[in-house]
C-alpha positions in Angstrom: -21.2 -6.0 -19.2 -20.9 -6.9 -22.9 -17.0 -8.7 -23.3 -15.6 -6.6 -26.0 -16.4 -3.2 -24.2 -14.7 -4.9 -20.6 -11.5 -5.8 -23.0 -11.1 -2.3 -24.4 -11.7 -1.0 -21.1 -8.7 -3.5 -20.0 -6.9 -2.3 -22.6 -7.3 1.5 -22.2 -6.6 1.0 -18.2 -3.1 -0.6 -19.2 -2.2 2.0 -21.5 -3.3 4.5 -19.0 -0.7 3.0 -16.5 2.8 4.9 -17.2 4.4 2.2 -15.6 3.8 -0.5 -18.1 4.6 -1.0 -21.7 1.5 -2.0 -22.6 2.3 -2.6 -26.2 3.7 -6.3 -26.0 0.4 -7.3 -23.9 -2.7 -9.2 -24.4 -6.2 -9.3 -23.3 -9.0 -11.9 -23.8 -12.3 -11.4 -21.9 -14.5 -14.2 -21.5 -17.9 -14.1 -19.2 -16.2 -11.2 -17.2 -12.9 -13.5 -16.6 -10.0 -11.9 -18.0 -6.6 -13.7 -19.4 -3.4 -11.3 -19.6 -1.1 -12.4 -22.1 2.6 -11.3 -23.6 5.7 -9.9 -21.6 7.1 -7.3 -19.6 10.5 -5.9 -18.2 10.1 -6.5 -14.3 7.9 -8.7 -11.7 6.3 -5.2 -10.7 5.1 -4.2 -14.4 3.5 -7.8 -14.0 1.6 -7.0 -10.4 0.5 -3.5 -11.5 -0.4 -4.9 -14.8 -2.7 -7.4 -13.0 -3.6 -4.4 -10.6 -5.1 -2.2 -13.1 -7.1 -5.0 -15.2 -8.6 -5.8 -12.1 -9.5 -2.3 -11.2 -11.7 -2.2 -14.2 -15.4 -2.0 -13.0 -16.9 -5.8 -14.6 -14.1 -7.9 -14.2 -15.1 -11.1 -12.1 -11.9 -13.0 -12.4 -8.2 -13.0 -13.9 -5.7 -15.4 -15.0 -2.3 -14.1 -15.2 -0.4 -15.7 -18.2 2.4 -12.3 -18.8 5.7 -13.2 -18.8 9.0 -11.2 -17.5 11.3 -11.2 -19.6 14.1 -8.6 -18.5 15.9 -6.6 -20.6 19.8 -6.2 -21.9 22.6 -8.3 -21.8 23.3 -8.5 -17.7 21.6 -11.7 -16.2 21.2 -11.0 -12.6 22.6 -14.0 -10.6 20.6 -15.6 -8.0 23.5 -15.1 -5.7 22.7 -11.5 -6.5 19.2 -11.4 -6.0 19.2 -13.2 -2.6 21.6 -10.6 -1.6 19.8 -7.5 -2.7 16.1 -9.1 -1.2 18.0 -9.7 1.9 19.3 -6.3 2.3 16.0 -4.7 1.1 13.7 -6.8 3.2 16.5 -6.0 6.3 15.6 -2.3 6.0 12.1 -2.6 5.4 10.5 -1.2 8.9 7.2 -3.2 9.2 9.1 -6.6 8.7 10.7 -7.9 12.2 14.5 -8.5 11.9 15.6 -11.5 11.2 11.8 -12.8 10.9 12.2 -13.7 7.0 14.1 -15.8 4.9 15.4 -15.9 1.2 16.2 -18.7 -1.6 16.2 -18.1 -5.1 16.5 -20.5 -8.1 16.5 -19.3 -11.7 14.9 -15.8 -11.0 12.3 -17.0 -8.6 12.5 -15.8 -5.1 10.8 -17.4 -2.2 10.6 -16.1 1.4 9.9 -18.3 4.5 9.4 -17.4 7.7 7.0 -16.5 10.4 5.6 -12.9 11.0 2.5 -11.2 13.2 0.2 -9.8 10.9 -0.7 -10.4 7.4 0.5 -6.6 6.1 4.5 -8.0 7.5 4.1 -10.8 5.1 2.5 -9.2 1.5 5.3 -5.9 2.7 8.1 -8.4 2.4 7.1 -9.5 -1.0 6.4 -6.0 -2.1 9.8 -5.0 -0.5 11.4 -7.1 -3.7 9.0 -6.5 -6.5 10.7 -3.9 -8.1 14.9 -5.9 -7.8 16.1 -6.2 -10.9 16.4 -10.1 -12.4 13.3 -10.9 -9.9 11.2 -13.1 -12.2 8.8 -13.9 -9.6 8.0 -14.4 -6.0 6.6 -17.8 -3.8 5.3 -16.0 -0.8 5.5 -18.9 2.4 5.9 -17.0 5.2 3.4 -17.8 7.9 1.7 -16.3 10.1 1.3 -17.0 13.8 -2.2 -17.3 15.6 -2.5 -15.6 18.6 -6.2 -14.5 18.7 -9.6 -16.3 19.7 -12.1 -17.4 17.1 -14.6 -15.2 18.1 -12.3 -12.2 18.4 -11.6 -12.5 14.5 -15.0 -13.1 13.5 -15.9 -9.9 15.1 -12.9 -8.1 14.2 -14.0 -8.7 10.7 -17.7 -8.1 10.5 -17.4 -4.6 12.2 -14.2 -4.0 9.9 -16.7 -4.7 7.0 -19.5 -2.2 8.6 -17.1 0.5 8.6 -16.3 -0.2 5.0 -18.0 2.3 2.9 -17.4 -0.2 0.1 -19.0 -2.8 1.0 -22.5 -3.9 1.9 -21.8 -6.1 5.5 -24.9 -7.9 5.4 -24.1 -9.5 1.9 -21.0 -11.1 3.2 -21.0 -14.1 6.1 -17.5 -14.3 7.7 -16.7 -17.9 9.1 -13.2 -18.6 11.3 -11.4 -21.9 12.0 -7.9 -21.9 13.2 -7.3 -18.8 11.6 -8.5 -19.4 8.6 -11.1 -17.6 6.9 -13.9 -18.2 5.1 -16.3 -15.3 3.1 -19.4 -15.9 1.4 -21.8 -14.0 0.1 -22.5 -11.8 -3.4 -20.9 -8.4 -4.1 -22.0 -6.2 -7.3 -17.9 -5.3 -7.6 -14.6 -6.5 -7.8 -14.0 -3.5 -5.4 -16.4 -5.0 -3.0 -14.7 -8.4 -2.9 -11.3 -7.1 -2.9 -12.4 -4.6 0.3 -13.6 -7.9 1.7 -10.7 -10.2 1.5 -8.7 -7.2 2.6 -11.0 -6.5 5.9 -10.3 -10.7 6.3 -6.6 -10.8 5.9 -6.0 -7.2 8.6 -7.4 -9.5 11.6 -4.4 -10.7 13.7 -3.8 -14.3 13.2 -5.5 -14.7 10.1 -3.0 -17.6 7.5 -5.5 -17.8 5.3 -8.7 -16.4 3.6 -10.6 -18.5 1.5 -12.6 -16.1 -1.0 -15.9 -17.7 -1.9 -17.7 -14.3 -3.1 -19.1 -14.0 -6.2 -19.6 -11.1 -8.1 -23.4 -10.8 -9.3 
């Protein structure tokens, strides 16, 4: 797809969003690999912002350069912050109690801990997306391997059978310690994201390493 039609796609997908003020944004679109630039309110404007570029049919890649910068006069305290993520994350039913915890410096939040499954750990970082003074989040939580090699890799292949998305044989699925490897060509951002996705919802799996390419 021809750059300048992909950017004005961008562009028309962001202003589509009614969640973002798309006005104070950028977008530059070189060999399918887009660069988001400018500022927004919140850390969530900034993930769906970077949500809907990426939804754009063409897009091979994204670098994420938009900024949060929050508006009025209140600064929310880290002290503050730490508070609200802990009480948020405390009521947040697929995160085990006590399993997560909280520091913050200058806006940014990170969580440590240890959890089951891969959707505990991304559901505690989308618990405090949307806090105010939140100006991004380091997500270290880990989590623990408690399934065979084997069981993952097949776990994974027949997940990505069922997927209607994405063609199976395209992608080769490799496990080590519970970390992931794909490989393989998809024709979609869609496809690779189904992919990764299939990878990260077998128990055990810490890590995916995405080595798809979009052809």
């Amino acid at each position: 797809m021809n750059d300048n039609i992909l950017r004005q796609d961008i562009i028309d997908e962001l202003e589509f969003e009614p969640s973002i003020d798309a006005a104070n944004n950028g977008v530059a679109v070189d060999n399918g690999v887009v660069t988001l630039t400018g500022h927004v309110s919140t850390f969530a404007q900034k993930a769906t912002a970077e949500n809907a570029a990426l939804s754009v049919k063409g897009v091979k890649g994204l670098a994420q350069e938009i900024e949060v910068r929050p508006y009025g006069s209140h600064v929310t305290t880290d002290e503050e912050i730490a508070k609200r993520a802990l009480h948020t994350i405390s009521w947040n039913t697929v995160i085990p109690e006590g399993a997560v915890q909280v520091k913050v410096q200058n806006g940014w939040v990170t969580l440590t801990g240890m959890v089951d499954w891969q959707y505990q750990k991304a559901g505690a970082a989308n618990a405090i997306q949307y806090l105010a003074g939140v100006l991004g989040v380091y997500n270290n939580i880990e989590v623990k391997p408690h399934a065979s090699v084997s069981d993952v890799k097949k776990r994974i292949e027949d997940a990505l059978k069922r997927n209607a998305e994405v063609e199976a044989k395209a992608i080769n699925v490799s496990v080590s310690d519970g970390k992931v490897r794909l490989d393989g060509k998809v024709h979609t951002w869609a496809e690779r994201s189904a992919s990764v996705r299939a990878a990260w919802a077998a128990p055990g799996v810490h890590l995916v390493e995405d080595r798809i390419m979009i052809a």
